[in-house]
ROSE-4610 file (N, C-alpha, C; in Angstrom, 1 decimal, always signed):
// ROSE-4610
residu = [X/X/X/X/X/X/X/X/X/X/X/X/X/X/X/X/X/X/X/X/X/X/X/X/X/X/X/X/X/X/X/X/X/X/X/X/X/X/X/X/X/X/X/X/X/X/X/X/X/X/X/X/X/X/X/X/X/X/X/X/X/X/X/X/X/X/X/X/X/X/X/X/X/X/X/X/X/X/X/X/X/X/X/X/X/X/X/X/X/X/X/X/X/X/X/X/X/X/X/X/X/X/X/X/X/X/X/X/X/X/X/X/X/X/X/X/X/X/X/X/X/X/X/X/X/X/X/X/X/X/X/X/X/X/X/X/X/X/X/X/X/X/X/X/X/X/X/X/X/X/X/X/X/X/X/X/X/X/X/X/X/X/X/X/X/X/X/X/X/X/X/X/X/X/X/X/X/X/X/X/X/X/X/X/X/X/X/X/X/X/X/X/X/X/X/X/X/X/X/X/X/X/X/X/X/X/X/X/X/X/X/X/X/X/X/X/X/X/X/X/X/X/X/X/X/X/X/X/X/X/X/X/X/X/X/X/X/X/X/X/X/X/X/X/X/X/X/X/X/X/X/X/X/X/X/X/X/X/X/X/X/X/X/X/X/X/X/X/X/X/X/X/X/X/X/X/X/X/X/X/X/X/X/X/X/X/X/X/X/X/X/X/X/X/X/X/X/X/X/X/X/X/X/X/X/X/X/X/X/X/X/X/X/X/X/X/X/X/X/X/X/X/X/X/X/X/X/X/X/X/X/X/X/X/X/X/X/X/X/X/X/X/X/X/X/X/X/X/X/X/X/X/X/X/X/X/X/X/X/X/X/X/X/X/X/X/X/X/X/X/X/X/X/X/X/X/X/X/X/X/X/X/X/X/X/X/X/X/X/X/X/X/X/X/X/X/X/X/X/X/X/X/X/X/X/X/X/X/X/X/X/X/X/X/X/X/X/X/X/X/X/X/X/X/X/X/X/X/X/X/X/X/X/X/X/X/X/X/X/X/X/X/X/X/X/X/X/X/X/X/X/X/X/X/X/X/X/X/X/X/X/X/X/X/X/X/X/X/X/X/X/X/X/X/X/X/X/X/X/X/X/X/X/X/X/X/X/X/X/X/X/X/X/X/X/X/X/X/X/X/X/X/X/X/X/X/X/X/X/X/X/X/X/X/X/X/X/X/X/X/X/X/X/X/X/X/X/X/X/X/X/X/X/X/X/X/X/X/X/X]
num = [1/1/1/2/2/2/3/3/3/4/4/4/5/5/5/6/6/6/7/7/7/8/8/8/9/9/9/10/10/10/11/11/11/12/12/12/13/13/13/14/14/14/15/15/15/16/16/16/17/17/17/18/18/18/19/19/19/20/20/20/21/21/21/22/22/22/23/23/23/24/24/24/25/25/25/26/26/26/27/27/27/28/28/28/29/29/29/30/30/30/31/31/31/32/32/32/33/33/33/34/34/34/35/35/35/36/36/36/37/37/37/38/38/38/39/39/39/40/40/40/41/41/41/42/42/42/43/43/43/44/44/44/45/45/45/46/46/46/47/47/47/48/48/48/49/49/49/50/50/50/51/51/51/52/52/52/53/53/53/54/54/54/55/55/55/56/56/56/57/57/57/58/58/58/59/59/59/60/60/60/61/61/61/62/62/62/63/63/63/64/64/64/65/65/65/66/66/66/67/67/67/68/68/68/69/69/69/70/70/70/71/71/71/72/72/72/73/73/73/74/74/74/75/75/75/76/76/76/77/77/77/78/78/78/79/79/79/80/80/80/81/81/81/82/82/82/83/83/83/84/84/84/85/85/85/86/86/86/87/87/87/88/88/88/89/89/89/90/90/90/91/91/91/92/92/92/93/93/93/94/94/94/95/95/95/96/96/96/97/97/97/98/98/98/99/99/99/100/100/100/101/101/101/102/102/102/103/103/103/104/104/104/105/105/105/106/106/106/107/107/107/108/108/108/109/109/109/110/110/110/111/111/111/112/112/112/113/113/113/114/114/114/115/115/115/116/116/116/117/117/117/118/118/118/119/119/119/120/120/120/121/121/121/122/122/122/123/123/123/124/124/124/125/125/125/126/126/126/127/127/127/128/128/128/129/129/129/130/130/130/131/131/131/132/132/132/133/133/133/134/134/134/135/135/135/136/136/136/137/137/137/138/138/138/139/139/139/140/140/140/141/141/141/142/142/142/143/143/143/144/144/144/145/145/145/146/146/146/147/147/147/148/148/148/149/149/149/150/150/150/151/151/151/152/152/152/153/153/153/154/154/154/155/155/155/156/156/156/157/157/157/158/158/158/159/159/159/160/160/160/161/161/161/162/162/162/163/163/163/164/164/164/165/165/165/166/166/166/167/167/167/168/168/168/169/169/169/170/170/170/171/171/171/172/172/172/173/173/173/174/174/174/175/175/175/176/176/176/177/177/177/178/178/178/179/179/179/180/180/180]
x = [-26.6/-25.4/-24.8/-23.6/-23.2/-22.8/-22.3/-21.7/-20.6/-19.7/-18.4/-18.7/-20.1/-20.0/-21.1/-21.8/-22.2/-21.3/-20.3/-19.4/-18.6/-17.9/-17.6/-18.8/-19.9/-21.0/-20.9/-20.8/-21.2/-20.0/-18.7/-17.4/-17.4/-18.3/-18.4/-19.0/-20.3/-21.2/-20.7/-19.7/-19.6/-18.5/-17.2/-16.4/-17.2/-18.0/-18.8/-19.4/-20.6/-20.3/-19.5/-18.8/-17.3/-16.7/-16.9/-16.6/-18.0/-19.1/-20.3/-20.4/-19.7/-20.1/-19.1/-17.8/-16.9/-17.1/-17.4/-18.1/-19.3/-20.1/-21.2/-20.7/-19.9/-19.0/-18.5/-17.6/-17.1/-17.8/-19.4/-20.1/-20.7/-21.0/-21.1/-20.5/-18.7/-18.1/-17.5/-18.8/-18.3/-17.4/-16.8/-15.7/-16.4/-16.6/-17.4/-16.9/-17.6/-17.3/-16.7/-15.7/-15.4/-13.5/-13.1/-11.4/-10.9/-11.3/-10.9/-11.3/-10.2/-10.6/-9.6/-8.7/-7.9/-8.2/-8.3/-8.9/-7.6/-7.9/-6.5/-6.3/-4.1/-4.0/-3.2/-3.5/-2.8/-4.3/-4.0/-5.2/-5.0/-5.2/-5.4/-6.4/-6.4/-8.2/-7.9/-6.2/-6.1/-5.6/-6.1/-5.3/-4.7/-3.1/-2.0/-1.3/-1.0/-0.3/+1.1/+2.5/+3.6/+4.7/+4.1/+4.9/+4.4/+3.6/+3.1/+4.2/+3.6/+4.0/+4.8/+6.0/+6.5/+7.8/+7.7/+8.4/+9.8/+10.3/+12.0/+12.9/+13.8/+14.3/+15.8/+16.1/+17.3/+18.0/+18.8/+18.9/+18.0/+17.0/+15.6/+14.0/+13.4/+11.8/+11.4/+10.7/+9.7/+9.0/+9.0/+8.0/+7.1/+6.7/+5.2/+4.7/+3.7/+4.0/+3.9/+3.9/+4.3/+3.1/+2.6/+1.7/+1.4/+1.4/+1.7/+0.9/+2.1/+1.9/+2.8/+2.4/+3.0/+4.0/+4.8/+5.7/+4.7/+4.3/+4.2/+2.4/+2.2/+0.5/+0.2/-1.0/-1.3/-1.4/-1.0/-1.2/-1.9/-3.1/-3.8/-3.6/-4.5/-4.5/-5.4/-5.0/-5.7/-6.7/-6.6/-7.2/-7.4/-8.1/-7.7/-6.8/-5.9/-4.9/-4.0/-2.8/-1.7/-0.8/+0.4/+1.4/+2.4/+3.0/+4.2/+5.7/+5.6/+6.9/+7.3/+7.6/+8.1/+9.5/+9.9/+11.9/+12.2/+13.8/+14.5/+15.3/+14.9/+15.9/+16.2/+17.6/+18.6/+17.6/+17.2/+16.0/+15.1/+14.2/+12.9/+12.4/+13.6/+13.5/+13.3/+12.0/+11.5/+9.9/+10.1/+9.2/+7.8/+7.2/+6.4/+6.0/+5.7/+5.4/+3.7/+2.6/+1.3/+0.9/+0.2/-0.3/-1.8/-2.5/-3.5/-4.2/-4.7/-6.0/-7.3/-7.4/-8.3/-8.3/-9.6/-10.4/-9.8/-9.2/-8.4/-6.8/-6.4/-5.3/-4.3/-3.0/-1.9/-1.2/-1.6/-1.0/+0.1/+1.5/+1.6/+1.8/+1.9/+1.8/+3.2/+4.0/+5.2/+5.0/+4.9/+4.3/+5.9/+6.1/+7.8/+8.2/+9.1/+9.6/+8.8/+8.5/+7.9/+8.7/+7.7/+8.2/+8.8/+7.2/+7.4/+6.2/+6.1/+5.1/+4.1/+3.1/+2.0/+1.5/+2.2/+2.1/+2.8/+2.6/+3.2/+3.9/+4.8/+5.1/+3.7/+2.6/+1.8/+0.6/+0.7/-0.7/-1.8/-3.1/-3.9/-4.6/-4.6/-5.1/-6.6/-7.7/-8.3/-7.9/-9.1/-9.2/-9.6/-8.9/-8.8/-7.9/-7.3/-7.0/-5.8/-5.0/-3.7/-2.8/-1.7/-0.8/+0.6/+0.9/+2.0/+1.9/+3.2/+3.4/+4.1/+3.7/+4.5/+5.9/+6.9/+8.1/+9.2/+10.5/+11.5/+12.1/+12.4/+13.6/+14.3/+14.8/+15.4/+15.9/+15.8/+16.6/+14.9/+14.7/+13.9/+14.4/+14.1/+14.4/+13.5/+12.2/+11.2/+10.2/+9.4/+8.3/+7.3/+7.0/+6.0/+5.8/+4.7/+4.5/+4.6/+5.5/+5.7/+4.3/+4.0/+3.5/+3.8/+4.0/+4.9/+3.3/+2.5/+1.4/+2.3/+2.2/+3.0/+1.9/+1.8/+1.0/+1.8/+1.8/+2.7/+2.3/+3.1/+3.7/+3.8/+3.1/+3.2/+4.2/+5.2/+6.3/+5.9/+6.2/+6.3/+7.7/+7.4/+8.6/+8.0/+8.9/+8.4/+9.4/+9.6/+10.7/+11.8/+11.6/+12.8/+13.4/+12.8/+13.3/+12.1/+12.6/+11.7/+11.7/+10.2/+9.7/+9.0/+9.4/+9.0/+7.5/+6.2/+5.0/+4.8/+5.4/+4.6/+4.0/+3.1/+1.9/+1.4/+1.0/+0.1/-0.6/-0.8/-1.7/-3.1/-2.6/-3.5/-5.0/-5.2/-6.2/-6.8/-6.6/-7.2/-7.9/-7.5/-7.7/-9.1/-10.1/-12.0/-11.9/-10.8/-10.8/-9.8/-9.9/-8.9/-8.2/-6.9/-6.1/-5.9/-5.2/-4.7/-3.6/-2.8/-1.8/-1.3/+0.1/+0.8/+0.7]
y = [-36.1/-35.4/-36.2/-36.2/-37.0/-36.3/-36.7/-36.0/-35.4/-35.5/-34.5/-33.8/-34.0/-32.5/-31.5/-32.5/-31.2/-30.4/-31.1/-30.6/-28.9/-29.7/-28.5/-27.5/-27.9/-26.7/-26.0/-26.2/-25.7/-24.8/-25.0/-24.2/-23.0/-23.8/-22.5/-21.4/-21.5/-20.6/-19.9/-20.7/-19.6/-19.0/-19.1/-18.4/-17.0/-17.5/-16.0/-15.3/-15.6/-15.1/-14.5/-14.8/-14.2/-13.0/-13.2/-11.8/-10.9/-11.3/-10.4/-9.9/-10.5/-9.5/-8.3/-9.3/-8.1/-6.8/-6.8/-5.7/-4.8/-5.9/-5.1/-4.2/-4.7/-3.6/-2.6/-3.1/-1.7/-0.6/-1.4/-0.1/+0.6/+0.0/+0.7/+1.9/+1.3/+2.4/+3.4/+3.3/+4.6/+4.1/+3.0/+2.6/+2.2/+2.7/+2.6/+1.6/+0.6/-0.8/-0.5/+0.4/+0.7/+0.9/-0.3/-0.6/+0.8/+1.8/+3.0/+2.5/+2.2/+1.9/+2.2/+3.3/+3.8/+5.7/+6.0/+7.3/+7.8/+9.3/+10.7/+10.5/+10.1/+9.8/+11.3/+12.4/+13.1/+14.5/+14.6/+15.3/+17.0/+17.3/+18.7/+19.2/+20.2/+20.8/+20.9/+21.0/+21.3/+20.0/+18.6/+17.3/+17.6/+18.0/+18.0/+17.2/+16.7/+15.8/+16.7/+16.7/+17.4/+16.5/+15.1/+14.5/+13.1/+12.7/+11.4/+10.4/+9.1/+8.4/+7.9/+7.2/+6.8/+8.0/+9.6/+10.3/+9.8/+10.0/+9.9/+10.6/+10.7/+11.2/+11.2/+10.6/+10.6/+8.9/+9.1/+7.9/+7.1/+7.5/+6.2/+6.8/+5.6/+6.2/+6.3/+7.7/+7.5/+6.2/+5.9/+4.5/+4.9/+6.2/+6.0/+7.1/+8.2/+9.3/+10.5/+11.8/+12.6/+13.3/+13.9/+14.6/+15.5/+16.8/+17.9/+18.1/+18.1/+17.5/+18.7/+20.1/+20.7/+20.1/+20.9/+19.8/+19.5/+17.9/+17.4/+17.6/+17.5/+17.3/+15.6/+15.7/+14.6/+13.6/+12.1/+11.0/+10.3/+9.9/+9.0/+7.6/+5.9/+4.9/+5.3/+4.8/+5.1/+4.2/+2.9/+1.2/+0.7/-0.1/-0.9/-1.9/-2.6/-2.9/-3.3/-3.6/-4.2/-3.5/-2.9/-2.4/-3.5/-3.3/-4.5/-4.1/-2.9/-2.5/-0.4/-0.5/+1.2/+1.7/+2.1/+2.2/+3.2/+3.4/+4.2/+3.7/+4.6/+4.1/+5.1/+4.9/+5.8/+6.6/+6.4/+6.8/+7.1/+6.6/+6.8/+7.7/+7.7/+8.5/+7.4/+8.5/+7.5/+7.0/+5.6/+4.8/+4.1/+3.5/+2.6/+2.1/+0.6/-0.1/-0.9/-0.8/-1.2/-2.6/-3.6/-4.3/-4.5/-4.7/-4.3/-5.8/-5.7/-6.7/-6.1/-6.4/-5.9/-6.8/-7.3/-8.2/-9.4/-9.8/-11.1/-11.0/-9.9/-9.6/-8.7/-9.3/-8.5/-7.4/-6.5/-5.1/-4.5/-3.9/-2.9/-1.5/-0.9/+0.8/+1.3/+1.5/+2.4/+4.2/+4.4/+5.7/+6.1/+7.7/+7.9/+9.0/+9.6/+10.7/+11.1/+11.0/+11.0/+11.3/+12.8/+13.4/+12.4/+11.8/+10.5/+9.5/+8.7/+7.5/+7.5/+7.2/+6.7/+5.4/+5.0/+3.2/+2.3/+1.4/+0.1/-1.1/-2.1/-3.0/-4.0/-4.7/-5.7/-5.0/-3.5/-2.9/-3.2/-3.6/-3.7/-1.7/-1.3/-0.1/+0.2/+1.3/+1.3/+2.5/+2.6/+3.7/+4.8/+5.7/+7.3/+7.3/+6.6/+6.4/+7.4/+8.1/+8.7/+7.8/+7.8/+6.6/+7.6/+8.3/+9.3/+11.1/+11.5/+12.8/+13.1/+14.1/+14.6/+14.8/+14.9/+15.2/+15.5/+15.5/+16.3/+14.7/+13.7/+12.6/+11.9/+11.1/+10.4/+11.2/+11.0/+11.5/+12.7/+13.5/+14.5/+15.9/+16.6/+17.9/+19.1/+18.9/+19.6/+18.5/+19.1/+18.5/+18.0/+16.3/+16.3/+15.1/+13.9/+12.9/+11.6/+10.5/+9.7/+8.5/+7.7/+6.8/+5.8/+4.9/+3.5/+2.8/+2.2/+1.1/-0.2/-1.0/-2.2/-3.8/-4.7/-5.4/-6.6/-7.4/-8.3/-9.4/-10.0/-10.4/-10.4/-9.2/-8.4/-7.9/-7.7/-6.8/-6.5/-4.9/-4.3/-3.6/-3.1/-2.0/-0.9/-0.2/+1.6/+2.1/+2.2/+3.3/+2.2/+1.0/+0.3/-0.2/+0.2/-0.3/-1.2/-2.1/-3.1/-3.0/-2.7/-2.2/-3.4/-3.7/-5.2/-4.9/-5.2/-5.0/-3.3/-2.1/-0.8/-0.9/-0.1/+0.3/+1.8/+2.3/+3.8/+3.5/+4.3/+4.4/+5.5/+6.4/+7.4/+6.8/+5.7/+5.3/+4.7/+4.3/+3.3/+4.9/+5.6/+6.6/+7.3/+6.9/+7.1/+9.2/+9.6/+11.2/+11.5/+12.3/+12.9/+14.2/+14.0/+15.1/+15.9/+16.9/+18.0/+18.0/+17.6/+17.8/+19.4/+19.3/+20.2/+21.6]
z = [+8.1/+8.6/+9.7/+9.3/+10.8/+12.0/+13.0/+14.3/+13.9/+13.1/+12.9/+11.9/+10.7/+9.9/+10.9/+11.8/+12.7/+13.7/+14.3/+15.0/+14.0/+12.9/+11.6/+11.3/+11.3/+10.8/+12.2/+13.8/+15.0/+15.3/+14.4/+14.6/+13.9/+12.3/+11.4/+11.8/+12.5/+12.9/+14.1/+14.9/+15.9/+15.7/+14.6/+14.4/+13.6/+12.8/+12.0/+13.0/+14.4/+15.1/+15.7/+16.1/+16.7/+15.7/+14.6/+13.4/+13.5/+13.3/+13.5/+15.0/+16.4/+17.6/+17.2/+16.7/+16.5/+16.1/+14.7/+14.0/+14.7/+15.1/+16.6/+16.8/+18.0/+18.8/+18.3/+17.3/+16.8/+16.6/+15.6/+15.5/+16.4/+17.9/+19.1/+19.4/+19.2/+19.7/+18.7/+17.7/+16.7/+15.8/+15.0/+14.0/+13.0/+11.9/+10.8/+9.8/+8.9/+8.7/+7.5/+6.9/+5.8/+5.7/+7.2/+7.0/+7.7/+8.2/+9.3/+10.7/+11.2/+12.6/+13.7/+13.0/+13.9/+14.2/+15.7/+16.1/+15.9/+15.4/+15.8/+17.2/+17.5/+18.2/+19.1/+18.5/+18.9/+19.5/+20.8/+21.6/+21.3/+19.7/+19.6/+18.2/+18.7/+17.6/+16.0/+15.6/+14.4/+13.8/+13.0/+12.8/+11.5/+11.2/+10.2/+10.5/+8.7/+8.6/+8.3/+9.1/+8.8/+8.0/+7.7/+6.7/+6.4/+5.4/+5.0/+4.7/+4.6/+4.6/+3.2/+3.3/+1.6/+1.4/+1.9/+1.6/+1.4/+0.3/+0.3/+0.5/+1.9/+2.4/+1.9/+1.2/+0.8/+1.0/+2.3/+3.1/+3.3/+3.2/+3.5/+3.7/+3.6/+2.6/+4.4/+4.2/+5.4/+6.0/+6.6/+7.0/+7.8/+8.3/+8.9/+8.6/+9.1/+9.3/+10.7/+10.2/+11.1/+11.6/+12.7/+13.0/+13.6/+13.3/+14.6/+15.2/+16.6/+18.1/+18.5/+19.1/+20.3/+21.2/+21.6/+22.9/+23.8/+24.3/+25.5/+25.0/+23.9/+23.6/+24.0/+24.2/+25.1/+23.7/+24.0/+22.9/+23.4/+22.4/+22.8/+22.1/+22.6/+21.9/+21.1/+19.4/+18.5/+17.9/+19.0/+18.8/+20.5/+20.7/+21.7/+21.7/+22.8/+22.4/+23.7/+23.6/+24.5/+24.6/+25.0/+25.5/+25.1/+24.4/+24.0/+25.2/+24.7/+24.9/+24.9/+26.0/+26.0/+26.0/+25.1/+25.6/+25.0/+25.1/+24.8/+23.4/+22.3/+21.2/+20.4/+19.5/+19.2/+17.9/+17.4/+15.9/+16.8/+17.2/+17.7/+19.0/+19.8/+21.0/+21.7/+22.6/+23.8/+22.7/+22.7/+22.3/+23.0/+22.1/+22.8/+21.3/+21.9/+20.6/+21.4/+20.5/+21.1/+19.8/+20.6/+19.6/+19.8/+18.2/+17.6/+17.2/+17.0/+15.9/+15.3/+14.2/+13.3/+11.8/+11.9/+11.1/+11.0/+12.2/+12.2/+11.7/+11.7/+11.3/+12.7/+12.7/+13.7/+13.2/+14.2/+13.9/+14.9/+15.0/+15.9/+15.2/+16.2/+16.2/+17.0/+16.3/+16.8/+16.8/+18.1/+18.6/+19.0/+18.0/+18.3/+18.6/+19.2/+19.5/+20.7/+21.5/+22.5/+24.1/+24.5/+25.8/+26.7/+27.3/+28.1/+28.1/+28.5/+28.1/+29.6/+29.3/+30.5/+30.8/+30.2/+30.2/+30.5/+30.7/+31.2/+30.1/+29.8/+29.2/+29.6/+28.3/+29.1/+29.4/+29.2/+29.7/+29.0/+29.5/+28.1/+28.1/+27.1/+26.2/+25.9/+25.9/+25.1/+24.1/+22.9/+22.4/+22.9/+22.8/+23.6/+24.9/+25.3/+26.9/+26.5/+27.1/+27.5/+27.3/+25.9/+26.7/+26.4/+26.4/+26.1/+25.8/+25.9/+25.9/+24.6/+23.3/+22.6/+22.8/+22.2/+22.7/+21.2/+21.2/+20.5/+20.6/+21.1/+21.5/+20.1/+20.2/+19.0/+18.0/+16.5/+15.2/+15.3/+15.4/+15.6/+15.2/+14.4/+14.6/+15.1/+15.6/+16.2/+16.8/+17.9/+18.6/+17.3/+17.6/+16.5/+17.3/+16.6/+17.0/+15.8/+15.5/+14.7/+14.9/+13.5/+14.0/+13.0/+13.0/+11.9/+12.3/+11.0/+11.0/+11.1/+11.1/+10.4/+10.5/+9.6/+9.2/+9.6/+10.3/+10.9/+9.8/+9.7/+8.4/+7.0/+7.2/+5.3/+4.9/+3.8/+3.3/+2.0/+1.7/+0.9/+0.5/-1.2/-1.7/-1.7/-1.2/-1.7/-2.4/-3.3/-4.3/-4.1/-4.1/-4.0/-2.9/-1.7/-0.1/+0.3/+1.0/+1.4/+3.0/+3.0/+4.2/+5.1/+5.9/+6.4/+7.7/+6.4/+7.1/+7.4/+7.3/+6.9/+6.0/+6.7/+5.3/+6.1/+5.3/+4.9/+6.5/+7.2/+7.9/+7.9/+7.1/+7.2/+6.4/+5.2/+5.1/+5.9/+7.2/+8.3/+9.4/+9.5/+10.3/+9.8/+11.0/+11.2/+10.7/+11.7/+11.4/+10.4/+9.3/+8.1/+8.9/+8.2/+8.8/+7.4/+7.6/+6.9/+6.2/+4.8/+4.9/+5.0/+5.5/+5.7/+4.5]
């Protein structure tokens, strides 16, 4: 063997490494190795789903889904993770957008309609931490909680609309909710 296919075998092993601590961990902190690795992000005893994902609305297909959330129920991070970005927007309300990683892959999480936010631009996140307040804001017509998965650089069709990296989120989620 020479010095550079040992160098290549010494990268292989510690990148696999680096995927086996990962998985470690996770199983430590409770995330079971079966692609659910996102916790109920919304802090209440009953978990309903008030509108899944894909629905056709007329004007446009659902892209994430909906979760009932009381006014001002506490939101939690449903991953560990980064704070990209918290703002104000005309659809969404008061936002926050979080980014993710899982199995070597980029994720964010658009958390929507929201009271008010507990977080920072830049913050780093765990799972469970506080990072928002349920709320009514944006294209909203009652208190609920939004959440858009998105697969950074995946695109999909749903019914003919091309959704740029949504995907389902409810099969990633460790807890099952209720539909409505």
């Amino acid at each position: 063997m020479t010095d550079e296919e040992l160098i290549d075998a010494l990268r292989v092993i510690s990148q696999r490494r680096s995927e086996i601590d990962a998985l470690v961990i996770a199983r430590l902190r409770g995330v079971p190795d079966d692609g659910r690795w996102l916790s109920w992000p919304v802090q209440v005893h009953e978990k309903v789903i008030t509108s899944p994902f894909g629905v056709d609305r007329g004007a446009y297909v659902h892209e994430g889904v909906d979760l009932r959330a009381p006014f001002d129920s506490v939101i939690l991070a449903p991953a560990d993770g980064i704070v990209e970005r918290a703002y104000v927007g005309k659809s969404y309300g008061n936002c926050i957008i979080t980014q993710h990683e899982w199995r070597g892959k980029a994720y964010r999480i658009y958390h929507a309609h929201l009271n008010r936010w507990l977080v920072s631009d830049g913050q780093t996140i765990q799972r469970g931490q506080p990072i928002a307040h349920s709320g009514n804001t944006g294209n909203s017509t009652a208190p609920h909680y939004h959440l858009t998965l998105v697969e950074v650089g995946n695109t999909a069709r749903l019914k003919g609309v091309l959704l740029i990296g949504c995907i389902d989120p409810l099969p990633h989620f460790i807890e099952k909710g209720t539909p409505k």
